[in-house]
Structures are given as structure tokens and as C-alpha cells.
N, C-alpha and C positions, 0 to 999 in steps of 0.2 A: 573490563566489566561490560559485560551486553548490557541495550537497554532496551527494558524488557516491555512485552506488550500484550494486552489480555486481547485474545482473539476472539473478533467477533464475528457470526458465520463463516463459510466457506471459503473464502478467499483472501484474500491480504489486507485491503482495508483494512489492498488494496485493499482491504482489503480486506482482512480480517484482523482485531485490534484494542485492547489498548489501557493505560493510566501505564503511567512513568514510574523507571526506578532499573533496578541492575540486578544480572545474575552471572553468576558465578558456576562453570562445570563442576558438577558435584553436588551441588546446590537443589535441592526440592524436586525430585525424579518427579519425572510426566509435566512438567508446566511447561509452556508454549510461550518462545519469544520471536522476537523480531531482529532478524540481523541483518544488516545492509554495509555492502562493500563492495567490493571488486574480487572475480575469480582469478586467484594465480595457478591452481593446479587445476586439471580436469582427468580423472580417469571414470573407468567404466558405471564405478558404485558410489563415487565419494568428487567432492569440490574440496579445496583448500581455498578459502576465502579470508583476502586482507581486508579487515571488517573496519571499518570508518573511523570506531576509538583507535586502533593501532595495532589487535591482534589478529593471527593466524588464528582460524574455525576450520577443522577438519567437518564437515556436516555430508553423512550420508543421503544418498536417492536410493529410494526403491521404487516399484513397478507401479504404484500410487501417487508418486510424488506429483500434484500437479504445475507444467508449467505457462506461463503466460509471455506473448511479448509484451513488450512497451516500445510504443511509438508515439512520434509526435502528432498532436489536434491541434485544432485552433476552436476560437468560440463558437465559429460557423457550421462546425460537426454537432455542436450539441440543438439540440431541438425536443421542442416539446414533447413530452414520453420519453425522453433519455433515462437511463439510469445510470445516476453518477454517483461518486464517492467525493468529499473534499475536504482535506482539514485546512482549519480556517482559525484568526484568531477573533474576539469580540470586539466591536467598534463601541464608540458611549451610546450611539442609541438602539444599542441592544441587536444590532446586525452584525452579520458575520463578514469577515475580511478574506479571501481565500489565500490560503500558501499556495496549493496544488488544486486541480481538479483532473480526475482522471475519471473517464467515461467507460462505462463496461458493456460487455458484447451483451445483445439479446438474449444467450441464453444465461446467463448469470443475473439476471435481473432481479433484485429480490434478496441478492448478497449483502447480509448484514448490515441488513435492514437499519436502520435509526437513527440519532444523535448521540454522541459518550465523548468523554476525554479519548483527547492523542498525547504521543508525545514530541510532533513533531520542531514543537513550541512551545515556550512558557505558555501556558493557560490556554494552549490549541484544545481543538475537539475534532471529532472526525464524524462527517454528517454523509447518509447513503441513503439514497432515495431517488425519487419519480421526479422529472421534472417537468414544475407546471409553466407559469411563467418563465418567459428569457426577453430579458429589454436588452437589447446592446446596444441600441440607440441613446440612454441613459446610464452611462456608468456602467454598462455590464453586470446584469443584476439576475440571478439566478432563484427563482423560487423552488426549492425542493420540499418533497411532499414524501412523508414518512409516515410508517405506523406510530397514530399516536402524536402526530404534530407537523411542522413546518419551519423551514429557515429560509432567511429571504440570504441569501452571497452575493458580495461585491467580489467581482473577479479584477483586479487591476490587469492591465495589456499587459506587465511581464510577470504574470503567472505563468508558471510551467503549465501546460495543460495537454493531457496523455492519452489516447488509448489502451486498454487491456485486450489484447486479442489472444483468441487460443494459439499455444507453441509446443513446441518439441526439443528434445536433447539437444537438437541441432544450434540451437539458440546459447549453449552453453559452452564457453570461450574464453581463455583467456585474455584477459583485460575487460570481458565484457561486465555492466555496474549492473548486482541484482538484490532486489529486497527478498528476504526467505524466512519464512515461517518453522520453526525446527520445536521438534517435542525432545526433550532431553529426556534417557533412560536414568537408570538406579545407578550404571556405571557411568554417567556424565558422558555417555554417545549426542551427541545432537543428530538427530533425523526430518530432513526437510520433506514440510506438510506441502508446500507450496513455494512456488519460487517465480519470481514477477523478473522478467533479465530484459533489460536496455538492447532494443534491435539498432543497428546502424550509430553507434554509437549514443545513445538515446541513453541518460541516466535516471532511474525510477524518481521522481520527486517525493513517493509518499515518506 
């Protein structure tokens, strides 16, 4: 069973994203999931992906497919005006907790834009936006700034925290961890929209 993610804007949320639940090849031609594993096969049009539940994903590239690296950040890359992406869980006083944060390049700014459920957590959400405030001098506190509202994140020190930079096929390797965005056809094809690949051993948090 994939688990499945409503995509939001162009990217992964990294990306593009999200509410929980499972699909099955064959299953509801054209919906868009999210599948994260590791590459075992590579040829010229297709990945064979050991996907995290336990299955083999044959999931095609074409001439569109966009890819990204992932690489490691630290808090000190992010500064005000960053555009980041984070799923996060709820704390009691109504603040967010981060699992991940990953930081996107200047031109993707503006990528799926908002606040929504994730599924990379009981009751996570995945928040993209501007950032206004950054205190790291108190708990690592991240104010993001979206259309339409605000969350303040606690980043704990061992949050994964990522760059998105522009990539190429060349990033596509066996053993290498990637998260991938695939639109499933009427004959249960998956074809990847988007595909986020771990540089330097570097495994996608989102």
C-alpha cells in the first residue's frame, strides 16, 4: 500500500502534499501520490523503487519530470525571507513542533504556499511559507508567514533540516533515498511528476 498524499503546488511538499491514507495500482486513474524509498534499478525511462512499506514501484521519468537535490542545512542557512516548507506536529500551546524543515531555492518560492495536514505524523501538517522571525537564541523558533495566516515552529537541534536545490538525472542512483510524486494512469503506470533524491548520501526527511 502507498501512502498517499494530495499535492499541493508544484513541488514536493517538498513539497507538494497531502491527508493520509493508501493506494493501490489500479486504483483511481490520474490521483497523485507520494512514494519514498530507495532506487534499486535505474534505466534510461524508468526507476525500480524499494518503496519504505516493502514494495517494488516500477515509476516512469519523462522529459518533464522535475528533479531536485537534497542536501544537508543547518538553522544558520535559514534567515529571514527564506522560503521554507515544514511538517510539524502540535505542541498544547497551540505551537507547532517541527519533524523536518527543508528550505527552498529562490526560484520556487511561493511553492504550495500554506498550512494542510501531512502524513508524515499522527496529526503532522505541512506548513510553506516566508520567513519572518528566526530566534535561535531561544529554542529555535521559526515564524512562517503564509497566505492567509502564520505559525510560529519549534525546531528541536536534531531536526533533519534540508536544502532543495535544482538536479539532474545524474542524481539518480542506485542506493540513492528519494521522495517522488507519480500520477498513476487508467492502466495503473505510475509516472513521476517530481522527484526530490538524497545528494551524498543525504536521506529526504519529508
Amino acid at each position: 500500500m502507498f501512502r498517499q498524499w494530495i499535492r499541493c503546488g508544484a513541488t514536493l511538499a517538498l513539497i507538494g502534499l497531502f491527508g493520509a491514507g493508501g493506494a493501490q495500482a489500479g486504483e483511481a486513474p490520474g490521483m497523485r501520490m507520494g512514494v519514498r524509498g530507495e532506487i534499486a534499478v535505474v534505466s534510461p525511462d524508468t526507476l525500480k523503487v524499494h518503496a519504505n512499506g516493502g514494495e517494488n514501484v516500477v515509476i516512469q521519468l519523462t522529459k518533464d519530470t522535475r528533479i531536485r537535490a537534497v542536501t544537508l542545512a543547518n538553522i544558520e542557512d535559514i534567515k529571514p525571507g527564506s522560503y521554507i516548507g515544514s511538517a510539524a506536529i502540535p505542541q498544547e500551546d497551540g505551537t507547532l513542533k517541527a519533524l523536518e524543515v527543508h528550505v527552498f531555492p529562490p526560484e520556487l518560492a511561493g511553492s504550495g504556499d500554506g498550512h494542510r495536514p501531512f502524513d508524515l505524523a499522527k496529526g503532522s501538517s505541512m506548513t510553506n511559507g516566508s520567513v519572518g522571525d528566526l530566534v535561535v537564541s531561544n529554542g529555535r523558533v521559526l515564524t512562517v508567514n503564509y497566505k492567509g495566516g502564520q505559525q510560529k515552529i519549534l525546531v528541536p537541534e536534531d531536526v533533519p533540516i534540508v536544502n532543495l536545490l535544482p538536479g539532474d538525472r545524474s542524481l539518480l542512483k542506485v542506493g540513492v533515498k528519494i521522495v517522488t510524486f507519480v500520477t498513476q494512469s487508467a492502466d495503473g503506470t505510475l509516472t513521476a511528476q517530481s522527484i526530490s533524491a538524497g545528494k551524498d548520501g543525504v536521506t529526504p526527511p519529508m
